[in-house]
TORPA-4810 file (N, C-alpha, C, O; in nm, 3 decimals):
<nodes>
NODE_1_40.234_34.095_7.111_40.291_34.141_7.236_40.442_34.157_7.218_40.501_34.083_7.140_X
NODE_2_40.500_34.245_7.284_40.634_34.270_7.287_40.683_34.202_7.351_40.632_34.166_7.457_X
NODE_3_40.858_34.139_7.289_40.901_34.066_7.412_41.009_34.144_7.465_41.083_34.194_7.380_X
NODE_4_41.048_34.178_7.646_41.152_34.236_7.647_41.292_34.120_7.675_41.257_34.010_7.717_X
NODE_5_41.425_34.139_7.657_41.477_34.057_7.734_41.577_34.138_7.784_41.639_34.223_7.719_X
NODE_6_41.594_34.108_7.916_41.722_34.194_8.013_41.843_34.070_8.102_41.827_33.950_8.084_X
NODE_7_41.910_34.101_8.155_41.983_34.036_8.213_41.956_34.061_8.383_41.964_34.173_8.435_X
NODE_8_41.926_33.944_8.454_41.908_33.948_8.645_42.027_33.912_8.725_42.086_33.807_8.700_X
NODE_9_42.046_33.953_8.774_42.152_33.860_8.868_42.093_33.726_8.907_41.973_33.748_8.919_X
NODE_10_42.118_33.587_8.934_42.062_33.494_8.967_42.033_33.485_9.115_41.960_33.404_9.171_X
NODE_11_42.103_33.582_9.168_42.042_33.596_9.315_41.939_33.669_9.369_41.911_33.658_9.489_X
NODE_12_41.878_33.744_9.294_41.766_33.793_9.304_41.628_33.751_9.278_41.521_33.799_9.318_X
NODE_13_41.661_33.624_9.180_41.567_33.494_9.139_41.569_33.392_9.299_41.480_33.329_9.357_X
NODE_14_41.655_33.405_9.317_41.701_33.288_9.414_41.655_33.386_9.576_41.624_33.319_9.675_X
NODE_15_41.655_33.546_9.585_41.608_33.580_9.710_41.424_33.546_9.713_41.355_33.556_9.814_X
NODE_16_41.376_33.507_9.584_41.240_33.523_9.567_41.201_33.367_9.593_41.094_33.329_9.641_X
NODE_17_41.308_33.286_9.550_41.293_33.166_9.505_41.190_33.104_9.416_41.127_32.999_9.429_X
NODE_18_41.187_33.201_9.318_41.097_33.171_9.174_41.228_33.146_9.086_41.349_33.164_9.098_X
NODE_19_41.113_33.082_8.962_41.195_33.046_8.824_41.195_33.183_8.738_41.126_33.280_8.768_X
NODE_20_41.255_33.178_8.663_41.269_33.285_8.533_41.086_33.332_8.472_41.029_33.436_8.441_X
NODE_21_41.062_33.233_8.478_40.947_33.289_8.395_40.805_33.299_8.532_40.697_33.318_8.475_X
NODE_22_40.794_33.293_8.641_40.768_33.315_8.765_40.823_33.451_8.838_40.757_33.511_8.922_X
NODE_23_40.917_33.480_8.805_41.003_33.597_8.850_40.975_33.715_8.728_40.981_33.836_8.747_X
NODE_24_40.948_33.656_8.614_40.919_33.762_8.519_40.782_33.802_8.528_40.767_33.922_8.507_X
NODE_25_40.669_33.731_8.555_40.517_33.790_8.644_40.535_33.802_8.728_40.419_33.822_8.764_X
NODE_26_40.608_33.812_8.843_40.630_33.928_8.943_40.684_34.008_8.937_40.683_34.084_9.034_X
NODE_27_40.751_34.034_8.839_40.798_34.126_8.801_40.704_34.248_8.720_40.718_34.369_8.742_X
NODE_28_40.605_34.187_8.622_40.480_34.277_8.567_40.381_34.311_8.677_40.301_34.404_8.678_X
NODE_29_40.398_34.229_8.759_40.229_34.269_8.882_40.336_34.403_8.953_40.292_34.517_8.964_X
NODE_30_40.428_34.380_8.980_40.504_34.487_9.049_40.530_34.559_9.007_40.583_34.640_9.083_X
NODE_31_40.519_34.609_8.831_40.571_34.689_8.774_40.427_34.773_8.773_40.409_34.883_8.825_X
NODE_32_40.339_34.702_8.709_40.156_34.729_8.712_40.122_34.805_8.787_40.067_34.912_8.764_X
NODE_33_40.173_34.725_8.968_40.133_34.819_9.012_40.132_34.939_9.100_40.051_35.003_9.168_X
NODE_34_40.293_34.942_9.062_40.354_35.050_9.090_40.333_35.170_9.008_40.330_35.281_9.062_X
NODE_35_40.320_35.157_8.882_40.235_35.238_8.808_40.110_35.291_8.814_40.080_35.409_8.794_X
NODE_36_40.021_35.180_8.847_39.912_35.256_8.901_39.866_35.366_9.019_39.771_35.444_9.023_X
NODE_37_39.995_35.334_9.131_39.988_35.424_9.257_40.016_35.537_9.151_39.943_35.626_9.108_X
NODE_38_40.132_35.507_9.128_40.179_35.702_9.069_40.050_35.749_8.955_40.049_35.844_8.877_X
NODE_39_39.979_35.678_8.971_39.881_35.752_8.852_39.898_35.751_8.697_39.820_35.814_8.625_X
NODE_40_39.992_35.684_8.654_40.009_35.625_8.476_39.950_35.569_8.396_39.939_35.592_8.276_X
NODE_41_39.893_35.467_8.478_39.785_35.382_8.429_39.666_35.390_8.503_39.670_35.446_8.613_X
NODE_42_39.521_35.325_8.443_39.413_35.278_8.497_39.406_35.157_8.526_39.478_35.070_8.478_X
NODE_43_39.307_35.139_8.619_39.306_34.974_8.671_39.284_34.886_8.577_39.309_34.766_8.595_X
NODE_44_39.233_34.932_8.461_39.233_34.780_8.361_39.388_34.768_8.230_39.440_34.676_8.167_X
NODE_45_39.416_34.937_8.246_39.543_34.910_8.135_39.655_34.864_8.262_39.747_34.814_8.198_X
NODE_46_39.680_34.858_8.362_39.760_34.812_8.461_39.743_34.671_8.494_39.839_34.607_8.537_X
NODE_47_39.600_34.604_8.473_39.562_34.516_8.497_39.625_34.428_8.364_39.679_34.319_8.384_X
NODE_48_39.615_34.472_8.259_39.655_34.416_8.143_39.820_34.422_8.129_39.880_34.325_8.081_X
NODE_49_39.876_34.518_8.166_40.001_34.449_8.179_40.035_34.363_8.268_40.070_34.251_8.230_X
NODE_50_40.035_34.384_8.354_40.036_34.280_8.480_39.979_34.158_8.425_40.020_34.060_8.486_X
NODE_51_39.884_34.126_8.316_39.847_33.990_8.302_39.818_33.894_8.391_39.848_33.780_8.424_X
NODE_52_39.694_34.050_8.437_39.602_33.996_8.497_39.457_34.048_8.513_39.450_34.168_8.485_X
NODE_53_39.335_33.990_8.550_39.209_34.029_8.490_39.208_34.146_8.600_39.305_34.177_8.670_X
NODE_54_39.076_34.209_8.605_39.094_34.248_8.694_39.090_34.256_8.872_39.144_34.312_8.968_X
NODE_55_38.978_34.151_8.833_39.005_34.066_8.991_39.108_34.071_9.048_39.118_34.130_9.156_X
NODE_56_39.215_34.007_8.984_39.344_33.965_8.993_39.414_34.089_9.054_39.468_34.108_9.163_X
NODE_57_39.395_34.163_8.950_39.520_34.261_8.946_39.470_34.360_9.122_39.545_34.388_9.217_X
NODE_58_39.312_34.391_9.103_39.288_34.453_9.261_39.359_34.352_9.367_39.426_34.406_9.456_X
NODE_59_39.350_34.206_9.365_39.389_34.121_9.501_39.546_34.170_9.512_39.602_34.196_9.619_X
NODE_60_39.611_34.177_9.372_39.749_34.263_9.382_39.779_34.343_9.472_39.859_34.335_9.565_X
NODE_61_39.695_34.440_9.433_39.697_34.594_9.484_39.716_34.566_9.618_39.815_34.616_9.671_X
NODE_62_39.633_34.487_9.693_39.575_34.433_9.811_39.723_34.357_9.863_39.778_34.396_9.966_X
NODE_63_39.760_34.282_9.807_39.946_34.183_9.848_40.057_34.317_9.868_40.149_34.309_9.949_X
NODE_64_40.028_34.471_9.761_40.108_34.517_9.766_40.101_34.642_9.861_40.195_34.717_9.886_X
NODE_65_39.947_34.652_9.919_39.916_34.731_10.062_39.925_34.881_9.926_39.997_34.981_9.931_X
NODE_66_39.837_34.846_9.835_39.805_34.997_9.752_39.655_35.003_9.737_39.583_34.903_9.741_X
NODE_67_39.613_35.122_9.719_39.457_35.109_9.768_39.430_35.112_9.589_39.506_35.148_9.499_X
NODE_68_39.273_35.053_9.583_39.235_35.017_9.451_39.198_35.169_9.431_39.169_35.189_9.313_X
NODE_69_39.193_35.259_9.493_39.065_35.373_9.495_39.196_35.499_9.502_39.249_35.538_9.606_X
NODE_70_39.226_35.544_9.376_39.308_35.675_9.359_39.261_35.787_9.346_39.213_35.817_9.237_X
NODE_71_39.261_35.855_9.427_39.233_35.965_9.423_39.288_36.031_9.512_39.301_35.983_9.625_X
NODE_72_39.336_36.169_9.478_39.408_36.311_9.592_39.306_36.383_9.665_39.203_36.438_9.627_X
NODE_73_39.362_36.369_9.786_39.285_36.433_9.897_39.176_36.560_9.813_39.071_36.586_9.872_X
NODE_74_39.190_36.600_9.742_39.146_36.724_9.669_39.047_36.652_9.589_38.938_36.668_9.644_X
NODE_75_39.040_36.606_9.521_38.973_36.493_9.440_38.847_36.412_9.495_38.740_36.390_9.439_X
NODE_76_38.892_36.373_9.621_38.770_36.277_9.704_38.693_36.425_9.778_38.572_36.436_9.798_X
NODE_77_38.785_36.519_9.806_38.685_36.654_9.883_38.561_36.700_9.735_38.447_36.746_9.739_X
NODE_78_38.616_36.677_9.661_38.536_36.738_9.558_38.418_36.656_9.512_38.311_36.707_9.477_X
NODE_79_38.447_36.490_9.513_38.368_36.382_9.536_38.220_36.400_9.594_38.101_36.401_9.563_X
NODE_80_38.346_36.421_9.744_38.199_36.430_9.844_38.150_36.548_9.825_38.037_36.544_9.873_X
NODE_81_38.171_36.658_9.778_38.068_36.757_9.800_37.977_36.751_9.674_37.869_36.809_9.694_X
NODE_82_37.995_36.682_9.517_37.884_36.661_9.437_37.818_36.556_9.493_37.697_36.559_9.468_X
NODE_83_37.851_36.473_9.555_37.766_36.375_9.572_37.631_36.406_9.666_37.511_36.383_9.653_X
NODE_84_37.742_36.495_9.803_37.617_36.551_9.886_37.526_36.658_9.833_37.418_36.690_9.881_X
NODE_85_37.569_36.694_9.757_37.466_36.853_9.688_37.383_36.727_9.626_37.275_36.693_9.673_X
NODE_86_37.451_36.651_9.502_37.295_36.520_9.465_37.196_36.462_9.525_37.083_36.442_9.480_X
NODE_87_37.259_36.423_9.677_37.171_36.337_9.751_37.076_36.427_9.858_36.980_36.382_9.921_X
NODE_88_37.140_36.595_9.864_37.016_36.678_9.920_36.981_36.738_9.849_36.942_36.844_9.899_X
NODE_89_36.965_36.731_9.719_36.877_36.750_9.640_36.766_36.738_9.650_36.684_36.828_9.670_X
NODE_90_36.740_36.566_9.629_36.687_36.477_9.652_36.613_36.431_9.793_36.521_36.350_9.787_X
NODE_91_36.651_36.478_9.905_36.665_36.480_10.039_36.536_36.560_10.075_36.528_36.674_10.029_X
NODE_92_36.447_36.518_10.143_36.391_36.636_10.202_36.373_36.563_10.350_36.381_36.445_10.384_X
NODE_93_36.341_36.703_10.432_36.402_36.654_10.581_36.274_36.614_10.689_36.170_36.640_10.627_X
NODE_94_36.245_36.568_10.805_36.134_36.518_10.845_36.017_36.624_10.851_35.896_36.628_10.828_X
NODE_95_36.086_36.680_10.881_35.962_36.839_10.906_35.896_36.902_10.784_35.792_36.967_10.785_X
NODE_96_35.973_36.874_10.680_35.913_36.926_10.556_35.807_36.835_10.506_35.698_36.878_10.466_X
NODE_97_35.847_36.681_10.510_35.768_36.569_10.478_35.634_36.590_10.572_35.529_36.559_10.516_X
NODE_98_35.623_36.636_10.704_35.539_36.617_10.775_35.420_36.760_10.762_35.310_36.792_10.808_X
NODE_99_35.515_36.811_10.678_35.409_36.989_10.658_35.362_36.923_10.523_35.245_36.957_10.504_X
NODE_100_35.413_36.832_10.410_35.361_36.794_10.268_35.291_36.739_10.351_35.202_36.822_10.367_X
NODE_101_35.258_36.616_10.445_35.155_36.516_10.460_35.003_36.571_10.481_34.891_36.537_10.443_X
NODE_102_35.060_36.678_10.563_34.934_36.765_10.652_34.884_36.867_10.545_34.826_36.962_10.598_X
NODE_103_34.892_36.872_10.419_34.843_36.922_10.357_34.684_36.899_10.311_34.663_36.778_10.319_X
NODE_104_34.569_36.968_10.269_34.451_36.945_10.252_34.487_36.840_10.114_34.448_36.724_10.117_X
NODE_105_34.544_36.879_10.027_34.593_36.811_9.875_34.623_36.664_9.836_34.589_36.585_9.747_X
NODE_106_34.715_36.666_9.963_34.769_36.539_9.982_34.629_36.440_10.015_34.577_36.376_9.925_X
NODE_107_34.579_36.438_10.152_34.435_36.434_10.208_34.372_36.363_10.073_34.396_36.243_10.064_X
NODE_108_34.295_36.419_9.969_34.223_36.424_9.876_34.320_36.325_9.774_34.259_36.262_9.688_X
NODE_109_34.441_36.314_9.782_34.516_36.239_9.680_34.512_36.121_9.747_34.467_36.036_9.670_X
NODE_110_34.539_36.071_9.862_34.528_35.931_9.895_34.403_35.890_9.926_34.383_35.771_9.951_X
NODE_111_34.281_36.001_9.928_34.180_35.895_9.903_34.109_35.842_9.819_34.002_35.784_9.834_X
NODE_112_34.211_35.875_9.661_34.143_35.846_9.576_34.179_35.686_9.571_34.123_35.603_9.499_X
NODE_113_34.296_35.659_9.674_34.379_35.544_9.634_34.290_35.409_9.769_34.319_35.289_9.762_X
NODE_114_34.211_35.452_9.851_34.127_35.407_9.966_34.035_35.288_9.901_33.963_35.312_9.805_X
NODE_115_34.042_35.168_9.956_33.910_35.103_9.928_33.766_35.207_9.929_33.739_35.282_10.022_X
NODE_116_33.706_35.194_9.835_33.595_35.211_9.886_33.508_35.177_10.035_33.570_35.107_10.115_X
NODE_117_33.432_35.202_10.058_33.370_35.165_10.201_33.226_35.142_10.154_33.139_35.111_10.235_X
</nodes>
């Protein structure tokens, strides 16, 4: 791991009222995850600087009022519309289900599945 070293004013330790090495992990969670809003990092390489798992690093996100979930308005529109084309795919609607049921086919397929009598 790299080490950096810089110089603080001691009053800026003292507006936080942390120690040096307390003030220097708040200093990585804040750096983490300020990076992550702007989009630089992902939640686990952000999470890893910050030195923190990722549990951690989302409850961050959460102290620092940044949402875990990035994405541009453009991005989540595009989201939802594969997701909904997947799930009506898949989808069929009551009236269609009720024209498959009433089929003669169907009829003959579930009674193969009937107790006997």
């Amino acid at each position: 791991m790299t080490q950096l070293t810089f110089e603080m004013p001691e009053s800026a330790l003292a507006s936080f009222h942390l120690g040096p090495k307390e003030f220097a992990q708040e200093m990585r969670v804040a750096a983490a995850v300020k990076w992550y809003e702007l989009g630089r990092f992902s939640q686990g390489r952000a999470a890893e600087i910050a030195g923190l798992n990722r549990s951690g690093f989302i409850d961050a996100l959460s102290r620092y009022k940044v949402s875990p979930f990035q994405y541009t308005a453009d991005e989540l529109a595009e989201e939802l519309v594969a997701a909904d084309t997947a799930v009506c795919g898949a989808r069929l609607s009551e009236s269609a289900l009720v024209q498959d049921w009433q089929r003669d086919e169907e009829d003959a397929a579930w009674s193969h599945l009937q107790p006997a009598k």
